[in-house]
N, C-alpha and C positions, 0 to 999 in steps of 0.2 A: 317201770309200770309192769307188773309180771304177769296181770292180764294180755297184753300185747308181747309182751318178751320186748320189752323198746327201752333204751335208757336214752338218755337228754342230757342237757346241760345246758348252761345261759353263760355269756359270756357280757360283760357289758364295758363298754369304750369309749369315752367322748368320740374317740378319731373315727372309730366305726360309726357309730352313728349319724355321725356330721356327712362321712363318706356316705353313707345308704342316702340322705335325706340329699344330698347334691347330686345324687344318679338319678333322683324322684321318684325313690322309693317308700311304700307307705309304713307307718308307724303306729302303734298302734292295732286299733280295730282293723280287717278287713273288708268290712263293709264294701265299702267302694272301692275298692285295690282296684289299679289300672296298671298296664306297663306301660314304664316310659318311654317317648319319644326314642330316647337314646338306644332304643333298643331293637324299633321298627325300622331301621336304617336300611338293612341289607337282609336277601331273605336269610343269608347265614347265621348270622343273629336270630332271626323271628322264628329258624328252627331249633335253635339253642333255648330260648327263653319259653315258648311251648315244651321244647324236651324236660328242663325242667318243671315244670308243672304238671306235664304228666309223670314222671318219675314219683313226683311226689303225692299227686295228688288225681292222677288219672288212672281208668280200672278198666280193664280187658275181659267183654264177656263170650266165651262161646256158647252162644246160643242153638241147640238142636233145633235145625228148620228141617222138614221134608227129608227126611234121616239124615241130615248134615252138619256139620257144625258152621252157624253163621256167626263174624265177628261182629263187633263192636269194641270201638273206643269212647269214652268221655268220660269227658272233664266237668265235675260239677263245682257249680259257685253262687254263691248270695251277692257276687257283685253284676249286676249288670252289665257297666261299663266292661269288665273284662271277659262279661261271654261275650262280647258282640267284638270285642278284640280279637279275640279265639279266632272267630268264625269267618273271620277278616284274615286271618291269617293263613286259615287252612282253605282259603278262598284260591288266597295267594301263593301259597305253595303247590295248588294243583290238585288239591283234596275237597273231597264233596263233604260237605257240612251242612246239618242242622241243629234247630235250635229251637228247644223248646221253655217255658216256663212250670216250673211243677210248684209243691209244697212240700216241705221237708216240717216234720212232726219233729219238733223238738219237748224236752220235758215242759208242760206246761202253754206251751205254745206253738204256733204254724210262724216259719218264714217265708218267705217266698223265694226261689233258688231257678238256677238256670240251667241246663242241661247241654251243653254240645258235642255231638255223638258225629263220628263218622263211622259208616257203615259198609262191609260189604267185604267179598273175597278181594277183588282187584283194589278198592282203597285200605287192604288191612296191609298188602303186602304193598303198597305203596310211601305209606304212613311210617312202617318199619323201615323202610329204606331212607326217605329224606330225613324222618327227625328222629331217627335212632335211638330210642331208646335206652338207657342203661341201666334202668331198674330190673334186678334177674328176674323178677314176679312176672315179669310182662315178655321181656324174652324168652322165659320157657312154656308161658300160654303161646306165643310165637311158635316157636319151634316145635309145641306139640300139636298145633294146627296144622302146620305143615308137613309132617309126617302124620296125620291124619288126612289130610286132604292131598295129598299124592296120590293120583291116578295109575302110578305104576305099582303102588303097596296096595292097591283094594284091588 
């Protein structure tokens, strides 16, 4: 896609697929995507299976407050079920979470979508620490907050 600079690929497998669909992973649409049981086990897992999702699908904003930079994290999705998973999780890990409903304009039509956002200096640098991030996009908004917000560089 040379809009994006992104190439792709599809791979397709009876074994994989059998595999994904016995982990309880969804197929298909994601409409309703949930994560499996098998995944809420331990919080080590539940910050693995968050990490990926924001890796992939999660966006880091520094917002100028009162000349500062304030962050944000979320994660947006049209499934219900797995914002409220989210929110459950970053409950559970020690992270302050909300969660709102908006409307995402798509061509032609409105869906309705869900938003879960944590906010704030002490949960950005908390958030970075338990669920680690490994997308560079978000460790270098990381790191450049933190070298922005260094009290001994201003």
């Amino acid at each position: 896609m040379p809009s994006t600079r992104v190439f792709g690929f599809q791979i397709w497998n009876d074994g994989l697929v059998n595999f994904k669909q016995k982990l309880g992973l969804c197929l298909g649409p994601k409409i309703s995507v949930e994560i499996p049981n098998i995944f809420l086990v331990s919080k080590d897992l539940k910050a693995a299976v968050v990490r990926g999702i924001f890796d992939t699908d999660g966006c880091v904003y520094l917002e100028k407050k009162n000349g500062k930079l304030y962050p944000r994290m979320e994660i947006r999705t049209i499934s219900l079920r797995l914002a409220e998973q989210l929110k459950n999780i970053y409950t559970d890990l020690g992270l302050r979470a909300t969660m709102h409903q908006d409307h995402m304009q798509l061509i032609g039509n409105k869906r309705i979508s869900y938003c879960v956002i944590i906010r704030g200096i002490e949960m950005f640098h908390k958030f970075m620490q338990i669920i680690t991030p490994a997308n560079s996009k978000h460790v270098i908004k990381y790191l450049f907050f933190r070298e922005r917000s260094d009290p001994a560089k201003n």
